[in-house]
N, C-alpha and C positions, 0 to 999 in steps of 0.2 A: 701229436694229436692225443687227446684223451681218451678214456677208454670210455665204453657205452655210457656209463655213468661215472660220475665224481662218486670218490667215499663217502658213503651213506652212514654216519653211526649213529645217530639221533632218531630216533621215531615219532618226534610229534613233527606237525606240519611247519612250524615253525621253522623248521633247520630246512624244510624249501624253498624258502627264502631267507638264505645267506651266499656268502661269499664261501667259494672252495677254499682260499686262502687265510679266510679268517679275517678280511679286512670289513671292516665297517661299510657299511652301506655308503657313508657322504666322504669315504676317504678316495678317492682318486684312485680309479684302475678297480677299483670294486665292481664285481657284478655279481648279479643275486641270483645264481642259478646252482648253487649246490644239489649235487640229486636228482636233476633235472634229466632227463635222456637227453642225449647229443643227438640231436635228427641231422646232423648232415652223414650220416651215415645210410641214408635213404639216398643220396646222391648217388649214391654208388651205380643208381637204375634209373638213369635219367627218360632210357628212350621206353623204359620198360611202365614207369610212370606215367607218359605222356600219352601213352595208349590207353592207359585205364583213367586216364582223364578225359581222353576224345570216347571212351564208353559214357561217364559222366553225362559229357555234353547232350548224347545221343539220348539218353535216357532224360533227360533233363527236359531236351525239345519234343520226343515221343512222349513224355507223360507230364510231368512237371516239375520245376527244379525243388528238389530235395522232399521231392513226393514218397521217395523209397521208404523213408523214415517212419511213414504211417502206414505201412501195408501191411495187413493183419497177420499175426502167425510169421512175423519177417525173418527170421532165422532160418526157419524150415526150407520157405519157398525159396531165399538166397541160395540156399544150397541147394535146392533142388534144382535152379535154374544153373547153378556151375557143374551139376555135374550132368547135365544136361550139350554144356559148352567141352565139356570134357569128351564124350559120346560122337564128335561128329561122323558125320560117313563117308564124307568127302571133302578133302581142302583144309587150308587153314584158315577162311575165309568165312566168317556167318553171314548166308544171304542175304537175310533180311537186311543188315547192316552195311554188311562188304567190310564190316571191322572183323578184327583177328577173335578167332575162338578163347586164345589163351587170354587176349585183356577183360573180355568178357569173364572170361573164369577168375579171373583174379578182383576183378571188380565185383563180383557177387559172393566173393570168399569175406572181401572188405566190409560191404556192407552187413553178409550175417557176424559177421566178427565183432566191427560195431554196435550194433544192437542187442548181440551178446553182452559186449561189456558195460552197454548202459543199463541193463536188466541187472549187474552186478557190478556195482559201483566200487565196492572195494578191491574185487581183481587184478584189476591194473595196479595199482598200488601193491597189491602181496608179488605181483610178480618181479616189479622194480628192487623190490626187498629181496628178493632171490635174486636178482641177478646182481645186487650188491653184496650178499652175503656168498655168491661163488666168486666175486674178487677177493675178496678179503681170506679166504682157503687158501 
């Protein structure tokens, strides 16, 4: 398996779309994902995943689907509401929901994360860059 990412030594956007190996896009066995992060490495939490997708849902049908994205001040309140899930006083069980505390916390960790990094477009990107630059060490 490959590591988080293919070698990265190029820095215009261009070299994200290439081939690891160097083969040409229309050559056979070519694929264009140099640089790319390997997401199956998210596999690794399949059941841990599907919890904070059944949060998703729950949120989704409680307010509306992808309603989070426009909640004012959304970082803050994300966080305030995980460490809210963090705080229980009893159980692992959020009543209101009867889902688990911890997916609620990871799912509100998610979204302020997200809306962090769309408020900073190029972040994601420098940090790719670092984790390509501690392979290459």
């Amino acid at each position: 398996m490959m590591g988080l990412y293919n070698d990265c030594e190029h820095d215009d956007a261009q070299y994200f779309e290439s081939d690891p190996n160097g083969l040409d896009q229309h050559m056979p066995g070519a694929k264009m994902d140099a640089c790319k992060p390997d997401l199956t490495y998210l596999c690794q939490f399949p059941r841990a995943l599907r919890a904070v997708c059944l949060i998703a849902m729950y949120g989704a049908n409680k307010y509306t689907e992808r309603g989070w994205e426009n909640v004012s001040d959304g970082p803050r309140r994300y966080l305030a509401a995980e460490i809210r899930h963090a705080l229980p006083i009893q159980g692992y069980l959020d009543k209101e929901s009867g889902l688990m505390h911890d997916a609620h916390k990871a799912w509100n960790a998610l979204a302020a994360l997200e809306l962090q990094l769309r408020e900073a477009p190029n972040l994601l990107q420098e940090m790719q860059e670092e984790i390509a630059n501690q392979r290459k060490a």
